[in-house]
N, C-alpha and C positions, 0 to 999 in steps of 0.2 A: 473484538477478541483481545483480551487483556494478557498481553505477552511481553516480557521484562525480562531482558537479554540476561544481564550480570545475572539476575537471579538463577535464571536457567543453566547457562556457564558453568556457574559454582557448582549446581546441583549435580548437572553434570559429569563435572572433571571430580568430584568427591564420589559420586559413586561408580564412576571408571577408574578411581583409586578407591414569472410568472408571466411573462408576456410567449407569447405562441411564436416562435420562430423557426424560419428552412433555411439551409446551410447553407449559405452564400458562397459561390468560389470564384469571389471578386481578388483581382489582382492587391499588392498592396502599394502604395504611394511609390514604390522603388520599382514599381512595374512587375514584380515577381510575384509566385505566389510559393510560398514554401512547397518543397518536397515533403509528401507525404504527412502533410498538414492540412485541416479544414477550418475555415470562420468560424470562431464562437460569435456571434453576437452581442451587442450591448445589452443592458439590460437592467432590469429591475427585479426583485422577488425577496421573499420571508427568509430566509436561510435557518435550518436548525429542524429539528427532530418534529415527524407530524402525523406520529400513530402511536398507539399506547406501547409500540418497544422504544422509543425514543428512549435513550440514557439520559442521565441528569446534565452528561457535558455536551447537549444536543441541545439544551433551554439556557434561556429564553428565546425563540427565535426571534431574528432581531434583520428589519426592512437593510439589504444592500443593493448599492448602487456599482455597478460596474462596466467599466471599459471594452470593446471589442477585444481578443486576442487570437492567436490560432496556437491550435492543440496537435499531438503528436493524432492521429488516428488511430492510434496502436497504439500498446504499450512496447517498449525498446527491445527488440530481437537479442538471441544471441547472435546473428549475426551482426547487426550491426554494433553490439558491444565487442566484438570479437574484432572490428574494425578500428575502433577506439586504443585498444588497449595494442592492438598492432603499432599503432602510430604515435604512441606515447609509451609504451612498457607499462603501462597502471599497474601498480598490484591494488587488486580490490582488501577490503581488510579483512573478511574471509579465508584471503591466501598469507596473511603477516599475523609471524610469533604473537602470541598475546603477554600484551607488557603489563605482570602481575601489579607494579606500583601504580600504574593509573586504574588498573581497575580496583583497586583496593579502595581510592577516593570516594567510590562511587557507591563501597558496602560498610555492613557495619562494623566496627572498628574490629569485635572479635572474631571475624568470618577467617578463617585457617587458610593459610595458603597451600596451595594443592601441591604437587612433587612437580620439578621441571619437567619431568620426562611425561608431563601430562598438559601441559601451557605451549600445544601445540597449534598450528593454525586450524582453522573448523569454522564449522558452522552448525547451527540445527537444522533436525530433519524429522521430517513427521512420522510418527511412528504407530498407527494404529493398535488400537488394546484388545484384549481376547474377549472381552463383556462390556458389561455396563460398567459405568464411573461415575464418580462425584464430578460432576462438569464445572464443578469452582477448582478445582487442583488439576489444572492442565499441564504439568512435569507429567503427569502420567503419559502423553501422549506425545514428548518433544524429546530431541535426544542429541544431547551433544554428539558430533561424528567428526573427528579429525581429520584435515584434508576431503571436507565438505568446502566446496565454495561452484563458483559460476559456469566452470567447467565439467566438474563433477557434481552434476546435480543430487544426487545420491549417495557420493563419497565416494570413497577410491574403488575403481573397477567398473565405475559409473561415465558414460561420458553423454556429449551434446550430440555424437554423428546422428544424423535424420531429424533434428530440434531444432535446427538455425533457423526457422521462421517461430518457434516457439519464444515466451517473454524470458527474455535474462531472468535467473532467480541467485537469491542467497548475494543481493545486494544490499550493502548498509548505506544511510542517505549522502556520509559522506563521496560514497561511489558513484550514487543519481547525479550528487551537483557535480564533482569531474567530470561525467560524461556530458551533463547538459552547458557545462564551462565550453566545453571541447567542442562543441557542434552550436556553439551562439546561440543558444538558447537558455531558458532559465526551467526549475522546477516551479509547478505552478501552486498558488495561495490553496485555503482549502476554499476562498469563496469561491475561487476562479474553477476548483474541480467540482463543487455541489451544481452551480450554473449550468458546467457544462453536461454533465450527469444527468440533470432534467431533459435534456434533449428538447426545448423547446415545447417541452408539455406543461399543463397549466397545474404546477405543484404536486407533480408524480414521488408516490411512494418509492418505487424505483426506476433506474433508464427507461425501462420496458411499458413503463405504466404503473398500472397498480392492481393488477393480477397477482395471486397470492403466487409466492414464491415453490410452493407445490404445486401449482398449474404452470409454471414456466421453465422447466426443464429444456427447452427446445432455447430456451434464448439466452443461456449464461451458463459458463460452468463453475459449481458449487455441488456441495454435497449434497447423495442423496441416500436416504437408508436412515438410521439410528447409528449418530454420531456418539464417540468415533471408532466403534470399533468395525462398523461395516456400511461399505460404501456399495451399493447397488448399484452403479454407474450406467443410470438411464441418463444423463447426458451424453454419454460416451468416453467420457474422459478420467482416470480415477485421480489425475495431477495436472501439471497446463495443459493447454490444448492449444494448438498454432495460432497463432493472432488472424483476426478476422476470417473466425471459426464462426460465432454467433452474431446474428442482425446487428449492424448500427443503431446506434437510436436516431432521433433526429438530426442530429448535428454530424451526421457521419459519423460517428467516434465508434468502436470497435471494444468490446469488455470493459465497457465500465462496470459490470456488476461482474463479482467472480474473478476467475484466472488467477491473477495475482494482486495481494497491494499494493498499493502504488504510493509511493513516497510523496511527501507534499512540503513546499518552503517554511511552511508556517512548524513556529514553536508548538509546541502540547500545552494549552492549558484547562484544565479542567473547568475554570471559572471564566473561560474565553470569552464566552459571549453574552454575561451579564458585569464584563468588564467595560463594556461602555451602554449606554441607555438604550434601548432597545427602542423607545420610541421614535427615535431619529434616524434617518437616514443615514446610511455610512456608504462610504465611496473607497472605492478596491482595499477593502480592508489587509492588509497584509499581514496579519497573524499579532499577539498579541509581544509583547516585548521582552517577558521572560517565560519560562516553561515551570510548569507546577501537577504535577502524579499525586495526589495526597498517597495512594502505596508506596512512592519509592517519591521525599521532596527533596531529594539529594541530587535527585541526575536529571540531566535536560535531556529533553524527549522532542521528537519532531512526530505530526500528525502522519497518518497513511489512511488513505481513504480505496474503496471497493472490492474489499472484502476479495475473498480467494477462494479457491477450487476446494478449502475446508469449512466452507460458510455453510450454518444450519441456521434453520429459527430456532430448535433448540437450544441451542449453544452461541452464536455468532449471526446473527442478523446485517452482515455485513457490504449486502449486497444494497442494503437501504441506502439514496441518494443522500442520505445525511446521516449516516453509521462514520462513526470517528474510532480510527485506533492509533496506539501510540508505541513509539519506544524508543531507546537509546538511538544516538546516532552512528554507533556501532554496531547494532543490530543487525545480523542477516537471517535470513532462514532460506526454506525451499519454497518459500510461498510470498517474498516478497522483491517485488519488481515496479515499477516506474514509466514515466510519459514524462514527455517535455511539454511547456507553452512558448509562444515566441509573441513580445509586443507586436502590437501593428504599428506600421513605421509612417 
C-alpha cells in the first residue's frame, strides 16, 4: 500500500481549510526465555517477491543468510503500550503539535502553508468511499482527523475501553523504536520479519501457505468485499481484531498477515535488493544505508511489512510474506502497529 504521510497531511489539513523448521522453546544462554516471545530459527532462504504480484522493490530475490532471534508473538497491545507510556510520559507523535518548518523540508518548495488553527496534533483514519474509485488515488479513502492518535483510535469520542488486548495503532516508527528502547529490545530487519513470516515453510506465498488469499478468510484479518468502499466482514473483524485472534503459523507468531503493519528497522529503499549481488550469500542483512521513494526522493522512509485489516488483492496484496510498504518516519495511521525482536544472547 503506497501511503505518504506529508502528502496526505497537506491534502488533508488544505481541504479542512527455506529450511522446514518448529519452534523451539529452548532457554537462551542467560537461562531465560523471554516473555511472551518465541525462537525464530537460523536459517537460509531466497528473500523477495515470488508470484506474479511481486513489486519491482521485491526483485531481485537475492540468497540470505541469518542468525537465530526471538520475536514478539504478537504484535504490541494497547495495553502494553499503555504501560510504556505510564512509565516514561511518551508523547507518541500522533499526540504533538505538527511543526510546520520541518515539514516543509520534506515538500515542495511551493506547497502553502495551511492556518495554525489547523497544524494540530492528528493522525489518519480510514475512511471508506460510497462506490467505486480509481485505486491509484488513495486520499480518497484516508482523512486527516485531529486528535486521532493511540488512545483514540478513531479520534475524539473514540477510546481503547474493551481493546487493550487489541494491536496499538496510529504509531509512527519513531514511537515502535521508544517502545522497543524501553523493553530491551530492538525493531526487527525486514530480513529477520520475511524469515519469520514463512513460518518454517518451504517458500510460502504467505504465513498461512499458499492458499489464495480468497480461501483464507478464517486465518488473517484483511479485507473482504470490493475495496474500499464495502467491507463484507466475513472474517469478523471490519478494523483490528485482538491479537492471537487467527492460527500461528509455524513459528508461533500470531498475525503476521493482516491486522496491522508492522514497522521494521530497516531504511525504504526501492533499489534494496539489487543493491548488493544477488548471487551471494548475505548474512543478517540490516537494511540498506540510505532510503530512496522515487514518488517522494526527498524523505526517508522506513519499511512496514504485513499488510492490515485494509489489505485486498485488488488494491494491496499485503498480506504476501514479501509485500513491502513504506513511509515517513512520522507516519501514523489506524492501521499501523509493530512487534519486537530480541538477539539471542
Amino acid at each position: 500500500m503506497k501511503i505518504y504521510l506529508s502528502a496526505f497531511i497537506i491534502a488533508g489539513l488544505l481541504l479542512a481549510c527455506q529450511n522446514e523448521k518448529t519452534p523451539q522453546q529452548q532457554l537462551t544462554a542467560s537461562g531465560e526465555k523471554p516473555e511472551g516471545m518465541v525462537l525464530i530459527s537460523s536459517g537460509e532462504y531466497l528473500m523477495g517477491g515470488k508470484s506474479k504480484q511481486a513489486s519491482p522493490d521485491e526483485l531481485p530475490r537475492r540468497k540470505v543468510q541469518l542468525s537465530a532471534f526471538w520475536m514478539d508473538e504478537h504484535e504490541v497491545t494497547n495495553q502494553q503500550f499503555e504501560a510504556f507510556v505510564e512509565a516514561t510520559n511518551y508523547i507518541t507523535v500522533a499526540e504533538r503539535p505538527i511543526n510546520w518548518e520541518e515539514m516543509a523540508k520534506t515538500l515542495p518548495p511551493d506547497t502553502p502553508k495551511p492556518p495554525d488553527s489547523l497544524l494540530l496534533p492528528g493522525s489518519l483514519i480510514f475512511q471508506p468511499t460510497s462506490g467505486p474509485v480509481d485505486l491509484n488515488n488513495y486520499s480518497q479513502w484516508w482523512a486527516w482527523t485531529t486528535n486521532a492518535n493511540w488512545r483514540q483510535p478513531e479520534g475524539p469520542g473514540s477510546n481503547i475501553k474493551g481493546r487493550m488486548n487489541h494491536p496499538v495503532v496510529h504509531i509512527a516508527w519513531e514511537d515502535a523504536k521508544a517502545y522497543a528502547d524501553w523493553v530491551g529490545k530492538r525493531l526487527p530487519t525486514e530480513a529477520e520479519w520475511e524469515w519469520a513470516a514463512m513460518g518454517g515453510l518451504d517458500d510460502p506465498k504467505y504465513p498461512w501457505g499458499n492458499k489464495p488469499a480468497s480461501q483464507a478468510v478464517e486465518l488473517a484479518n484483511f479485507w473482504q468485499g470490493p475495496f474500499p468502499y464495502k467491507n463484507t466482514e466475513e472474517d469478523g473483524y471490519i478494523t483490528t481484531a485482538p491479537v492471537k485472534t487467527f492460527p500461528a503459523n509455524g513459528y508461533g507468531l500470531y498475525e503476521m498477515a493482516g491486522n496491522v503493519w508492522e514497522w521494521t528497522a530497516d531504511k525504504y529503499h526501492y533499489e534494496a535488493y539489487s543493491l548488493s549481488r544477488s548471487d551471494r550469500m548475505i548474512t543478517n542483512p540490516a537494511g540498506p544505508d540510505s532510503s530512496f521513494d522515487p514518488q517522494e526522493p526527498g524523505m526517508l522512509k522506513r519499511s512496514m511489512r504485513g499488510g492490515s485489516f485494509l489489505c485486498h488483492d485488488s488494491y494491496c496484496s499485503g498480506y504476501r510474506v514479501a509485500r513491502r510498504m513504506r513511509s515517513s518516519e512520522d507516519s501514523s495511521f489506524n492501521h499501523a502497529g509493530f512487534r519486537c525482536v530480541k538477539d539471542v544472547e
